[in-house]
C-alpha positions as CSV (number, residue, x, y, z in Angstrom):
1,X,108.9,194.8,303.6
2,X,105.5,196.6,303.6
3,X,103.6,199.5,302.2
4,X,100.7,201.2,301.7
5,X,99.1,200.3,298.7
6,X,95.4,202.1,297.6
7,X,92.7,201.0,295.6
8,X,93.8,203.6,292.9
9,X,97.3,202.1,292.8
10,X,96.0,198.3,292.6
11,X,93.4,199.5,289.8
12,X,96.1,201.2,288.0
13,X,98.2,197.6,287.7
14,X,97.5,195.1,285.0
15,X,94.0,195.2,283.5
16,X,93.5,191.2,284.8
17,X,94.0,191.4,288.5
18,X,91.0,193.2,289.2
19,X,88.4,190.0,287.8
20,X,91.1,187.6,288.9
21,X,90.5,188.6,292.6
22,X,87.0,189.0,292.1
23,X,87.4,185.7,290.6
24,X,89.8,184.1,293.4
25,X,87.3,185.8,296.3
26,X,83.9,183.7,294.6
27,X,85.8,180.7,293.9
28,X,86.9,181.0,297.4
29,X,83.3,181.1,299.0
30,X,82.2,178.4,297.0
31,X,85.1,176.2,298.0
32,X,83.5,176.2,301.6
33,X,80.9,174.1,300.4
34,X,83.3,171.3,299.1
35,X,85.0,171.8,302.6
36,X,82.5,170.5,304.5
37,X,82.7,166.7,305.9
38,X,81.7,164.0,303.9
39,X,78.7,162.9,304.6
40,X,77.2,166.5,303.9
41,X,78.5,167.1,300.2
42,X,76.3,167.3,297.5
43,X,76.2,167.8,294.3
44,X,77.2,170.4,292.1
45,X,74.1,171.4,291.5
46,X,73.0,171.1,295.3
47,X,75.8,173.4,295.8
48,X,75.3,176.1,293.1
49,X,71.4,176.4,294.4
50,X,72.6,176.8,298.0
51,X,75.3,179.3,296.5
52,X,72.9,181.1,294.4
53,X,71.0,182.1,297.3
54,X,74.0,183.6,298.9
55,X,74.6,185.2,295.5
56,X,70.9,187.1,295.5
57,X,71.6,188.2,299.0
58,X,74.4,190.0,297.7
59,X,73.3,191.3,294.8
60,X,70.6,192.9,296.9
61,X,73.0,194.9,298.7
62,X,74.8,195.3,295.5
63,X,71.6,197.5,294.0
64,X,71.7,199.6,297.3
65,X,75.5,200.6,296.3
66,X,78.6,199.9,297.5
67,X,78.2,201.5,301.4
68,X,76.3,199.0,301.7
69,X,79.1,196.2,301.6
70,X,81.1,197.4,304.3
71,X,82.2,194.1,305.9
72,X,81.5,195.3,309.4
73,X,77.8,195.6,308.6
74,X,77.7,191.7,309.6
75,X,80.3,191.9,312.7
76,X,79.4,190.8,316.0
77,X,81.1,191.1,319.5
78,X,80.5,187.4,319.8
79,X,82.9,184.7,319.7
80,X,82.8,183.4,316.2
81,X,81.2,179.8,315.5
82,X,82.5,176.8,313.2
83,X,79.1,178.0,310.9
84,X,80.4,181.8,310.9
85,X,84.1,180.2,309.3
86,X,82.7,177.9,307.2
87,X,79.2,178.2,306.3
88,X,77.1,180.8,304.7
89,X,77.9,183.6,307.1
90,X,82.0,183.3,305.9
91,X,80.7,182.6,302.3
92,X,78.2,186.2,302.5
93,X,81.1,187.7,303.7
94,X,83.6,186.7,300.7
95,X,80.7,187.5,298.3
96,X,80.1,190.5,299.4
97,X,83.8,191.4,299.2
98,X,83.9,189.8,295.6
99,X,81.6,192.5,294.8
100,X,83.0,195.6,296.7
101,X,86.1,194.6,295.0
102,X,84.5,194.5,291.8
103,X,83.3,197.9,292.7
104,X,86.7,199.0,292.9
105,X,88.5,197.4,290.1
106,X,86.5,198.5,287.5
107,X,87.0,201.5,285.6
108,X,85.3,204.6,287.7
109,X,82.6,205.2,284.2
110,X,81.8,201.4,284.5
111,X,81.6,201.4,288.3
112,X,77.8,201.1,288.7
113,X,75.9,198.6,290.5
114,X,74.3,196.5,287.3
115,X,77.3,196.3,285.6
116,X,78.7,194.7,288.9
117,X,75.6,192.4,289.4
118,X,76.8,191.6,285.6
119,X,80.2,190.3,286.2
120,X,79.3,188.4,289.4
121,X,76.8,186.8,287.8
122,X,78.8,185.9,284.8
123,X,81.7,185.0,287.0
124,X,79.8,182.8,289.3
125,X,78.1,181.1,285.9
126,X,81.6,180.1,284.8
127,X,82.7,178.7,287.9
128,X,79.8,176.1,288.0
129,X,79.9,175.5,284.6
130,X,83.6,174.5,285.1
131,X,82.9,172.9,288.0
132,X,80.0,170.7,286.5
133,X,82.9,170.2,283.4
134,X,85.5,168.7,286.2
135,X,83.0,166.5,287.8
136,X,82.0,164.7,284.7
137,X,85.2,164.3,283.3
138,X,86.6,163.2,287.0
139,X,83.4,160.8,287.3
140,X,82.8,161.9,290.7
141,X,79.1,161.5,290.2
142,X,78.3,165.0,291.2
């Protein structure tokens, strides 16, 4: 069964499902990192620099306003590559829709681009911070 669901009747739902898909969207990005094949993972912190990059991108666009995260900015009529599914081109994309959905969960008086950049950033903080946490008390050396 489907319908037709709009932002107003998502934001209107429990207070927690707008940062837990913010949440779910970053965490996603950065699991494409740990996705690639083994010879080409790093470290944590390898990762989180390379991510962090990403994450400056996006906060650019972020300070420009939402318009400017419209997912078809970054389209092209070409055949997509292994590097547009899996590197940074997919993980810009789920950034950037981490952040127009942050856009749009938040409350419409709060809905301005700092406080934004300010939940991204302390979202993406808490996932490496967890993720640093997991490697040491896996031992994976990372």
């Amino acid at each position: 069964m489907f319908f037709k669901a709009s932002w107003s009747d998502i934001s209107d739902g429990p207070a927690f499902m707008g940062p837990l898909a913010v949440d779910e969207l970053v965490r996603g990005a950065a699991s494409l990192f740990w996705m690639r094949q083994p010879w080409q993972r790093e470290s944590v912190a390898a990762v989180e620099t390379e991510f962090r990059v990403i994450l400056e991108e996006v906060l650019e666009d972020v300070r420009r306003g939402p318009e400017r995260l419209n997912p078809q900015v970054e389209s092209s009529p070409e055949a997509p590559s292994e590097e547009d599914f899996f590197g940074p081109v997919r993980v810009r994309q789920m950034m950037r829709q981490a952040a127009f959905t942050c856009f749009c969960m938040l409350p419409p008086a709060r809905s301005k681009p700092e406080v934004v950049e300010a939940e991204l950033r302390r979202i993406v903080d808490r996932m490496f911070r967890e993720d640093r946490e997991d490697a040491e008390a896996f031992s994976l050396g990372r």
